[in-house]
C-alpha positions in Angstrom: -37.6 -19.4 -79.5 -40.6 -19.4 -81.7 -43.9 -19.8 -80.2 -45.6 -23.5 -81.2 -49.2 -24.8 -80.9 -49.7 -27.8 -78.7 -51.7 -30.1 -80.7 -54.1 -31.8 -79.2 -53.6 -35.7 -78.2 -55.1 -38.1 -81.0 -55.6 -42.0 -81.1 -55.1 -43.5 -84.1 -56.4 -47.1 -84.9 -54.0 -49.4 -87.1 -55.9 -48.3 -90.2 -54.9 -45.0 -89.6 -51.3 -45.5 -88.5 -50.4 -47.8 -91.6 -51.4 -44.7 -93.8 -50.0 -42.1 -91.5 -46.7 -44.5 -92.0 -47.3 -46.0 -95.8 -46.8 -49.4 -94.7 -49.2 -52.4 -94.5 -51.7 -53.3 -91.6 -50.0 -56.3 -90.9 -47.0 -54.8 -90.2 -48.3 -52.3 -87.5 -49.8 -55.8 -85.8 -47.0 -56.9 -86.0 -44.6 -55.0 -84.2 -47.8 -54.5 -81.5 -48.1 -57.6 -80.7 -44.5 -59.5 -81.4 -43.0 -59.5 -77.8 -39.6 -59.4 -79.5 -40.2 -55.7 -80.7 -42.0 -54.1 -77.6 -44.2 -52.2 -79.3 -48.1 -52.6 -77.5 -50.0 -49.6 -78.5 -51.5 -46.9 -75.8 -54.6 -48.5 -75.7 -56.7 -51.5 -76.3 -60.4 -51.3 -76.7 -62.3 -54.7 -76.5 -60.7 -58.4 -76.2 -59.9 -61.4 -78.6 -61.5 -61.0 -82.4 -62.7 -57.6 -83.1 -60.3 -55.6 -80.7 -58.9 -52.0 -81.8 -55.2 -51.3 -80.8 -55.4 -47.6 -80.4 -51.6 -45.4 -80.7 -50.8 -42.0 -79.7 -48.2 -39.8 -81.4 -45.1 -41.3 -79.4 -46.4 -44.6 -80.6 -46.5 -44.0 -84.1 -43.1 -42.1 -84.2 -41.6 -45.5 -82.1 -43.6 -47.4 -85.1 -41.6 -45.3 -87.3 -38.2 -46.2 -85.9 -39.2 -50.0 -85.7 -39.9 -49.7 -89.4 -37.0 -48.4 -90.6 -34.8 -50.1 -88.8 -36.7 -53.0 -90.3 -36.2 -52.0 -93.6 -32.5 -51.7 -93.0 -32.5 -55.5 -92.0 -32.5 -55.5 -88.6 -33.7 -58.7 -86.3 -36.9 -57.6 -84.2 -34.9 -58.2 -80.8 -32.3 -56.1 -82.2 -35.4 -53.5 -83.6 -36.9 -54.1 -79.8 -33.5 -53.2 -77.6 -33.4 -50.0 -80.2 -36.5 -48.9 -79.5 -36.2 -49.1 -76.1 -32.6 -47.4 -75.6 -34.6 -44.2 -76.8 -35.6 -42.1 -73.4 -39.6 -42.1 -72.7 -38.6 -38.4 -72.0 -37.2 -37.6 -75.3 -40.2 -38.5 -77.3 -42.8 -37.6 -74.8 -41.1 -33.6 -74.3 -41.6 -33.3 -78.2 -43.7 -30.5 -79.7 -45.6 -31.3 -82.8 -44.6 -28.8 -84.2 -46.5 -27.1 -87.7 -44.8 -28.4 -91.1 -43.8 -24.7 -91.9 -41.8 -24.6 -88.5 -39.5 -27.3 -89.5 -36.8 -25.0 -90.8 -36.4 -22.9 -87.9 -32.9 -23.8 -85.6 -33.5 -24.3 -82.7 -36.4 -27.3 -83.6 -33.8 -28.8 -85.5 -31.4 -28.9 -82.0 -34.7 -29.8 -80.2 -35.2 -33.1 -82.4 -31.6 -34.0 -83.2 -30.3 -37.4 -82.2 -28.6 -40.1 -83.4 -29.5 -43.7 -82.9 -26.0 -46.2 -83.2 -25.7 -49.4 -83.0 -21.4 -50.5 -82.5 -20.3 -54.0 -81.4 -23.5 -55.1 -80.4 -25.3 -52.2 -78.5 -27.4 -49.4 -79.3 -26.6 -45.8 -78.0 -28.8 -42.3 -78.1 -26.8 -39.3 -79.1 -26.4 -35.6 -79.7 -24.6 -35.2 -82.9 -22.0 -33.5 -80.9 -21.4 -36.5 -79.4 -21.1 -38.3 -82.3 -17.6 -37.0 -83.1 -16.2 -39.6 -79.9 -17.7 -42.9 -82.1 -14.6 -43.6 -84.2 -16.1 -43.8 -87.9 -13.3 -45.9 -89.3 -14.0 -50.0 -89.5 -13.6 -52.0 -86.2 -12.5 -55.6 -86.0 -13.8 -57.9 -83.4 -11.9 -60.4 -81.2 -11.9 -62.9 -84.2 -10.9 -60.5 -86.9 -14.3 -60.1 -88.3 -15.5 -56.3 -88.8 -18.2 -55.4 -86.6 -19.2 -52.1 -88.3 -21.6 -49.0 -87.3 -25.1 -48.5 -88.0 -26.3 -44.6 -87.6 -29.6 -43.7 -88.0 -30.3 -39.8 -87.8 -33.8 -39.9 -85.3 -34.2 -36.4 -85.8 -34.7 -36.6 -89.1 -37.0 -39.5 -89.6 -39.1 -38.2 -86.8 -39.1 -34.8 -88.5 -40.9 -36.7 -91.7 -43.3 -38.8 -88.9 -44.2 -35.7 -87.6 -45.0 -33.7 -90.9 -47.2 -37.1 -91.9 -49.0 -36.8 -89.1 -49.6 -33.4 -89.2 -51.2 -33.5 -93.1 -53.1 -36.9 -91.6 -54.9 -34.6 -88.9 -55.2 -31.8 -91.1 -56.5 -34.1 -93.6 -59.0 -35.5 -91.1 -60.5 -32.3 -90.0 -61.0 -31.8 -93.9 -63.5 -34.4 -93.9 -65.3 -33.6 -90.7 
């Protein structure tokens, strides 16, 4: 296995995070402080008008997640249960890695996982795993199909990941 810097632990305020992500302020407020989505960030300086809502790296890559399964047209309660079905473990074990790391195999096994959503519950996979959800159309007690939703965590956090590597890298630019 390749050797891989440990970066070290950044805040980001919701300024920073709705670049990092490309999507608008409001949003990142909003799946903070929505209950429906779960999503409070690491840290809160200050109270009332004038607070900052401060994320780390899990937080934006759960931001990330929330997002897209936004875009795909997903309730927040259903966006909040999906969140939360994904192990603490699995996204706070990650290494961040480099953005010229990304090819290598065994950090594509490392971040591989499938989120699915079938007849009303979300599940965290292994694409290996994957093989046992029966891909053909499912009908539901009153004939209606229930259909799959798979999204492919691995790869969305692999593009969170580069983003906020060029962010950092961006910031230290500056400095």
């Amino acid at each position: 296995m390749a050797k891989r810097k440990k970066i070290a632990p950044q805040l980001f305020g919701t300024k920073q995070v709705s670049e990092i992500l490309q999507i608008p302020e409001w949003r990142v407020k909003n799946f903070s402080e929505g209950g429906a989505y779960g999503l409070p960030p690491t840290q809160t300086v200050g109270s009332g008008r004038g607070s900052r809502r401060l994320y780390n790296d899990i937080d934006v890559c759960r931001l990330a997640i929330a997002n897209e399964l936004v875009a795909c047209g997903f309730t927040p309660d259903a966006v909040g249960r999906a969140v939360r079905e994904i192990p603490e473990s699995m996204l706070d074990g990650l290494v961040w890695p480099d953005d010229n790391e990304f090819d290598e195999p065994d950090m594509a096994e490392e971040y591989s996982v499938m989120l699915i959503y079938m007849r009303g519950k979300w599940r965290v996979r292994r694409p290996v795993e994957v093989s046992d959800v029966p891909l053909h159309k499912h009908f539901g007690w009153d004939g209606e199909s229930t259909g799959i939703f798979l999204l492919n965590v691995g790869s969305l956090l692999f593009k969170v990941v580069s983003k906020i590597n060029a962010f950092r890298r961006q910031a230290e630019k500056q400095q």
